[in-house]
C-alpha positions as CSV (number, residue, x, y, z in Angstrom):
1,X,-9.5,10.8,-14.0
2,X,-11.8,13.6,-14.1
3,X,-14.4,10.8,-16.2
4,X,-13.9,8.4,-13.0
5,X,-15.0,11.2,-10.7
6,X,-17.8,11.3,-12.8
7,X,-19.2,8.0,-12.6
8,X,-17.9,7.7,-8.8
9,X,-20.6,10.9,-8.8
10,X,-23.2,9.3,-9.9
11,X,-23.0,5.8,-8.5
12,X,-22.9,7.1,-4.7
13,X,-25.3,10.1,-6.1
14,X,-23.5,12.7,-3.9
15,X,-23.5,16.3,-4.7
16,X,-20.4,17.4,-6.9
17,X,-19.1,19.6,-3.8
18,X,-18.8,16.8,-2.0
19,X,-17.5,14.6,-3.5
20,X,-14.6,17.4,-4.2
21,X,-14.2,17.8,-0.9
22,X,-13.9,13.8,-0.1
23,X,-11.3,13.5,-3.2
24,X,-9.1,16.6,-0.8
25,X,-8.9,14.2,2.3
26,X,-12.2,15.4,3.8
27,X,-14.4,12.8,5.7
28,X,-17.5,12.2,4.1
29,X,-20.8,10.6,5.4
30,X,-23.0,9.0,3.2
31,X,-26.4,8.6,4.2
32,X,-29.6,6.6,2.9
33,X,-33.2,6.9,4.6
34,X,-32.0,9.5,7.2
35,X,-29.0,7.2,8.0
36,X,-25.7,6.5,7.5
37,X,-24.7,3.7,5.6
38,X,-21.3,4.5,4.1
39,X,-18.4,7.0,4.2
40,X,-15.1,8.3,1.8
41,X,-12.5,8.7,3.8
42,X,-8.7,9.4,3.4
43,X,-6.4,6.1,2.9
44,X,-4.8,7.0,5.6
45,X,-7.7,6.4,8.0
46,X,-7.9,3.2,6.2
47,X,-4.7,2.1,7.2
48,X,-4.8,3.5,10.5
49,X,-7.4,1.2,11.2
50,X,-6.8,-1.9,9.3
51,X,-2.3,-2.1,10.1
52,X,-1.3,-4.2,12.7
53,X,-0.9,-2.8,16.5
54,X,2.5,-4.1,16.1
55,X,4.8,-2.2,14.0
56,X,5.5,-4.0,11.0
57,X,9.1,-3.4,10.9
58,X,9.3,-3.5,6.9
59,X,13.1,-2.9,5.5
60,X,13.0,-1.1,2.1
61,X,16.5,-0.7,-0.1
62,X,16.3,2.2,-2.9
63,X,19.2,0.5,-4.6
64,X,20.7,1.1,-8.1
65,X,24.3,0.9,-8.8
66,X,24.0,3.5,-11.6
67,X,24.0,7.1,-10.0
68,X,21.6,9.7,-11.1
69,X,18.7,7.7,-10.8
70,X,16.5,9.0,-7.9
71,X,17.3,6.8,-5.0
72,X,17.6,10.1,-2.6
73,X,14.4,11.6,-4.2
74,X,12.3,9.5,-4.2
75,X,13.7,8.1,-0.3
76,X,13.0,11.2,1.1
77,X,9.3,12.2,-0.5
78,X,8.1,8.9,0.4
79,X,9.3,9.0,3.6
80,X,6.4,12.1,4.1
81,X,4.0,10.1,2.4
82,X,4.2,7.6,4.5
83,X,4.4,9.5,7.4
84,X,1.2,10.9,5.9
85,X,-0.9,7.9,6.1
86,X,-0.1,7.2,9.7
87,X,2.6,4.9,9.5
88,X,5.7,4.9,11.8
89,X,8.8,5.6,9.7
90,X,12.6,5.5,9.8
91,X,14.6,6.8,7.3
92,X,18.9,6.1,7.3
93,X,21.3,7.6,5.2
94,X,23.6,5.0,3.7
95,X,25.6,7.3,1.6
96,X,28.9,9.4,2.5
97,X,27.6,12.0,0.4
98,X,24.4,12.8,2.2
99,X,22.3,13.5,-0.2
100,X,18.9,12.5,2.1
101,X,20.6,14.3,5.7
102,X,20.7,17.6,4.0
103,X,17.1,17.0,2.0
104,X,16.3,16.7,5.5
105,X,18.2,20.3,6.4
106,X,20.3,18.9,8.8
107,X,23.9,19.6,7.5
108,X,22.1,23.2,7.5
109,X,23.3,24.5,10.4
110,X,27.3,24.4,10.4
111,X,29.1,21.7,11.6
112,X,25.9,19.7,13.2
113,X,26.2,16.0,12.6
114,X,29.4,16.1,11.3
115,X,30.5,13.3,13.8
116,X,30.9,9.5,12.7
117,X,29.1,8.4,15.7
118,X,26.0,10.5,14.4
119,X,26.0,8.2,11.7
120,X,25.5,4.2,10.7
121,X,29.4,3.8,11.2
122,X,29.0,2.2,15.3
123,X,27.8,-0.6,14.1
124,X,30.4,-1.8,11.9
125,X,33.0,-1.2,15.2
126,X,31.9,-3.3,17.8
127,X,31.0,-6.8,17.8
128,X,27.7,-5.7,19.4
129,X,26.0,-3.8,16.6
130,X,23.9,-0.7,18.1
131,X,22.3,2.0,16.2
132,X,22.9,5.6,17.8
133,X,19.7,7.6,18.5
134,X,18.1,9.1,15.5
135,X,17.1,12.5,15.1
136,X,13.2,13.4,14.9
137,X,12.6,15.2,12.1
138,X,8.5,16.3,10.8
139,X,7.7,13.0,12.1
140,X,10.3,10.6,10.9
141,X,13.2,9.2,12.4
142,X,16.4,9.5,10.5
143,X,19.5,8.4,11.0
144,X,22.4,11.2,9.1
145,X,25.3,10.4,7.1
146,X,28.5,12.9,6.6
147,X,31.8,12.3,5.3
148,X,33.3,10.1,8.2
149,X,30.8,7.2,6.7
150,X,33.5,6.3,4.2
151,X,34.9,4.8,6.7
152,X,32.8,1.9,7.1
153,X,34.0,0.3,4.1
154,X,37.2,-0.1,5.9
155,X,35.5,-0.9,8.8
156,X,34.2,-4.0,7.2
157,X,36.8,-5.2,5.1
158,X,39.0,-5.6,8.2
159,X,35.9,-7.4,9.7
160,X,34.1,-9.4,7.0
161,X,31.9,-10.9,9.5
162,X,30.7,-7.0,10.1
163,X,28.8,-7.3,6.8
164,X,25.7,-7.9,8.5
165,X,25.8,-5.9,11.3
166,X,23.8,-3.1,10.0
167,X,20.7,-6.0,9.6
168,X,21.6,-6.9,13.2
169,X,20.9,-3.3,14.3
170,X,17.9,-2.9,12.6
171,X,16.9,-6.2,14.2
172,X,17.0,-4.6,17.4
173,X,14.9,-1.3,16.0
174,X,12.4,-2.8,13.7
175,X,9.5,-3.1,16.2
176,X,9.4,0.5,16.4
177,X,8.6,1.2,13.0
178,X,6.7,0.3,10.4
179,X,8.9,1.4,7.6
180,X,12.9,1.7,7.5
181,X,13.9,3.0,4.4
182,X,17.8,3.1,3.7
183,X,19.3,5.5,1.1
184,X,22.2,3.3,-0.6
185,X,25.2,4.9,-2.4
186,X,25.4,4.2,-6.3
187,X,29.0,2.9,-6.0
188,X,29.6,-0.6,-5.8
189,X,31.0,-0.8,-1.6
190,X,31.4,-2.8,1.3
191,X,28.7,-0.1,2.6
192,X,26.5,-1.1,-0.1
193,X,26.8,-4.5,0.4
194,X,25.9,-4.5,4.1
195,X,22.9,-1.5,3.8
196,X,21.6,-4.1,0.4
197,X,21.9,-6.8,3.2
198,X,19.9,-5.1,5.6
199,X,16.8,-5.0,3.6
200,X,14.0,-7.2,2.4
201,X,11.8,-5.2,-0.2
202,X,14.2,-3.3,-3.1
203,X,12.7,0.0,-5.2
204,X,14.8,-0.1,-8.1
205,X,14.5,3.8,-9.4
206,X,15.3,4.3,-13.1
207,X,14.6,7.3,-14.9
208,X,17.3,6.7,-18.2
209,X,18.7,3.9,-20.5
210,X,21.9,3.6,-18.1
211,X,19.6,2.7,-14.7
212,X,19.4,-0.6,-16.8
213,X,23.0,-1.2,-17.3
214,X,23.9,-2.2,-14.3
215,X,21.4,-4.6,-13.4
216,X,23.6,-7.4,-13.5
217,X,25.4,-6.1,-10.3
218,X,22.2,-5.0,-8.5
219,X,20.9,-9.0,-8.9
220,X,24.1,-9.9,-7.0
221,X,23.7,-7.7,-4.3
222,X,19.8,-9.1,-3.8
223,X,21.7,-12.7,-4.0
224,X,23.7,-11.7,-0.6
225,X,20.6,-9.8,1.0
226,X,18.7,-13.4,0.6
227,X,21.5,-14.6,2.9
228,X,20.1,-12.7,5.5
229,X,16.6,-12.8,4.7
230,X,15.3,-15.9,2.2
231,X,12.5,-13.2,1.2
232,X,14.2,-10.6,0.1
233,X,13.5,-9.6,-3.4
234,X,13.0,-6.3,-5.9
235,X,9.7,-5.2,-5.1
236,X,9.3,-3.3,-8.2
237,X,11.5,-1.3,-10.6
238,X,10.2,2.7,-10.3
239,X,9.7,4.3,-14.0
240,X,11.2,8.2,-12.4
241,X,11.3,11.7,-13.7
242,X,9.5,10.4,-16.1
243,X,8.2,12.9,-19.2
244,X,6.1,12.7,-22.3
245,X,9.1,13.0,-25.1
246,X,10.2,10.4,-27.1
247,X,13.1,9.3,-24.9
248,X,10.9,8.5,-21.8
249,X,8.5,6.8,-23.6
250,X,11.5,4.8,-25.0
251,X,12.5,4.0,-21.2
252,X,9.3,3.2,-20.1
253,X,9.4,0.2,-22.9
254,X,13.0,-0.9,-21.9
255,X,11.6,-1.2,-18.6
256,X,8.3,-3.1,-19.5
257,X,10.9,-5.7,-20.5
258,X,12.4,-6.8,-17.2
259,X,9.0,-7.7,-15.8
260,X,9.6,-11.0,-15.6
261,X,12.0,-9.9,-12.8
262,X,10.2,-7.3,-10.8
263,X,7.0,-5.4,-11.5
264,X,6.5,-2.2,-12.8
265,X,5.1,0.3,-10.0
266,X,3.0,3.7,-11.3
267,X,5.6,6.1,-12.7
268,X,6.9,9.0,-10.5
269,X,7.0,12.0,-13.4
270,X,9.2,14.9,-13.4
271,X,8.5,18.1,-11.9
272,X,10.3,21.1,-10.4
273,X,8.0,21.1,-7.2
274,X,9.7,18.1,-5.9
275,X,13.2,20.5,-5.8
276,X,10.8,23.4,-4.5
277,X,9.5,21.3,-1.5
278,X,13.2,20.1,-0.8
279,X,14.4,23.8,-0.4
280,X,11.6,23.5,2.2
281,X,13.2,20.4,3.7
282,X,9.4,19.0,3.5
283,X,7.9,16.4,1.3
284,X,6.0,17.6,-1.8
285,X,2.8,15.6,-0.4
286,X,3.1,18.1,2.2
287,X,4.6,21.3,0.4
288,X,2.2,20.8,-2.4
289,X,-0.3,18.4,-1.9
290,X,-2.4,19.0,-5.0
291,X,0.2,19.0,-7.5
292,X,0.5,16.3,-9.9
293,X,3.9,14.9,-8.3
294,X,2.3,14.7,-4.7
295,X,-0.3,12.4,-6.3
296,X,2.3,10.0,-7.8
297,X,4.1,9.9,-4.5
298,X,0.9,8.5,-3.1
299,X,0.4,6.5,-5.4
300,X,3.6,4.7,-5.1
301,X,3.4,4.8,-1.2
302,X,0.0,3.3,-1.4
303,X,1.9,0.3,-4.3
304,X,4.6,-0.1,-1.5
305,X,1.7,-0.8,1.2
306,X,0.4,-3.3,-0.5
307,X,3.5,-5.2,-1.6
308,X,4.4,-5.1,2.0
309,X,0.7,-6.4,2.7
310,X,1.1,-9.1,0.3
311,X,5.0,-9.8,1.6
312,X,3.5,-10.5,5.3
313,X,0.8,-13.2,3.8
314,X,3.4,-15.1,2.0
């Protein structure tokens, strides 16, 4: 990288400093006979002014049957990124166990959201799916889960017809976001059935051999999400907490073989300031923005913008 800087250096001829600076998310002019003629700014002024005025309303599943994996990680630092580069965001807890509403800090305070009716379970009750309100949270809209959200695989085995009614919701949301991203539980469920079905795009975390094993069952569930949308596919499998020993190496070439199914996006590596940022109940891009792991969560966000780009051009 530090080579690339270089020649970037040179080709613009810009003073080092500057450059620096541009690289941190400062605006930069370039200028040419007293002029200006070009500038570096941050991607997310880029986006700002090339996205749609509509909100695009894109539906991204972190699935993996296989627990362990980094759906909830890698659901919630995203979301920030994201959020970072200007893009309106929603973020719903699928999962009982709530791994993304306390990431968030809001089981923090004692008994708050604690209620099924904070949560996804409404809409597999009534024949008239409606999400509850969200709560606002640094910018992103998130819907909690708690212990009460077992219930909706009862919910929807009484009603098999219900199995859709979480897409029905979201159909009624999507044009105020530009990203919903929905934190699925590892277990194979009813749940995960209809928050799989919700979905179009599908990050496919895997950070050991056993992500892999199960891939068999996470194919199916992409099978019944095509019944609601024709387009929905895995938009890339996520090489996560990924490390420089012999075993992740070896994972890394396990998953190089499945590309005939999905892509491969930039790996995500492992590194205790993603836990540090969560004790902060922030995203690392904002708790540390110059770390190494900030930069790979851009980097994915920015891989995720562009399939989504591509997916609306199809």
């Amino acid at each position: 990288m530090p080579r690339l800087h270089s020649i970037i250096q040179r080709s613009l001829n810009i003073p080092k400093v500057q450059l620096e600076k541009a690289l941190s998310g400062e605006r930069f002019i370039i200028e040419r006979h007293g002029g200006p003629v070009a500038a570096l700014v941050p991607l997310s002024d880029l986006y700002q002014v090339t996205r749609k005025e509509q909100p695009m309303g894109h539906r991204v599943a972190f699935n993996n049957v296989s627990g362990g994996e980094g759906k909830t990680f890698l659901t919630f630092h995203l979301a920030f990124a994201l959020a970072d580069l200007g893009f309106r965001v929603a973020a719903l807890d699928c999962d009982p166990q709530a791994s993304l509403t306390k990431r968030f800090g809001l089981h923090d305070e004692e008994g708050a959201y604690q209620s099924g009716s904070d949560t996804i379970l409404p809409v597999f009750e009534t024949d008239d799916p409606v999400l509850p309100p969200p709560v606002h949270v640094q910018g992103i809209d998130v819907w909690p889960a708690n212990r009460q959200l077992v219930d909706a695989d009862t919910r929807i085995m009484s009603h098999m017809g219900r199995l859709s009614h979480l897409s029905e919701a979201l159909d009624k949301i999507q044009n105020q976001y530009d990203y919903i991203l929905l934190d699925t539980r590892p277990n194979v469920s009813p749940l995960l059935s209809a928050s799989t079905a919700a979905a179009r795009y599908f990050l496919v975390p895997i950070s050991a051999h056993k992500g892999l094993e199960n891939l068999d069952e996470l194919l199916r569930l992409v099978k019944l999400a095509r019944k609601e949308d024709r387009s929905a596919h895995i938009a890339f499998f996520i090489p996560n907490k990924v490390t420089s020993t012999r075993m992740g190496k070896n994972v890394l070439q396990n998953i190089s073989e499945y590309t005939e199914i999905a892509p491969i996006s930039p790996p995500v590596r492992q590194a205790t300031i993603g836990p540090e940022a969560e004790l902060f109940r922030t995203g690392v891009t904002r708790h540390a923005p110059k770390s190494p792991l900030a930069s790979d969560i851009r980097t994915l966000a920015d891989a995720l913008v562009k399939a989504t780009q591509l997916g609306d051009e199809e």
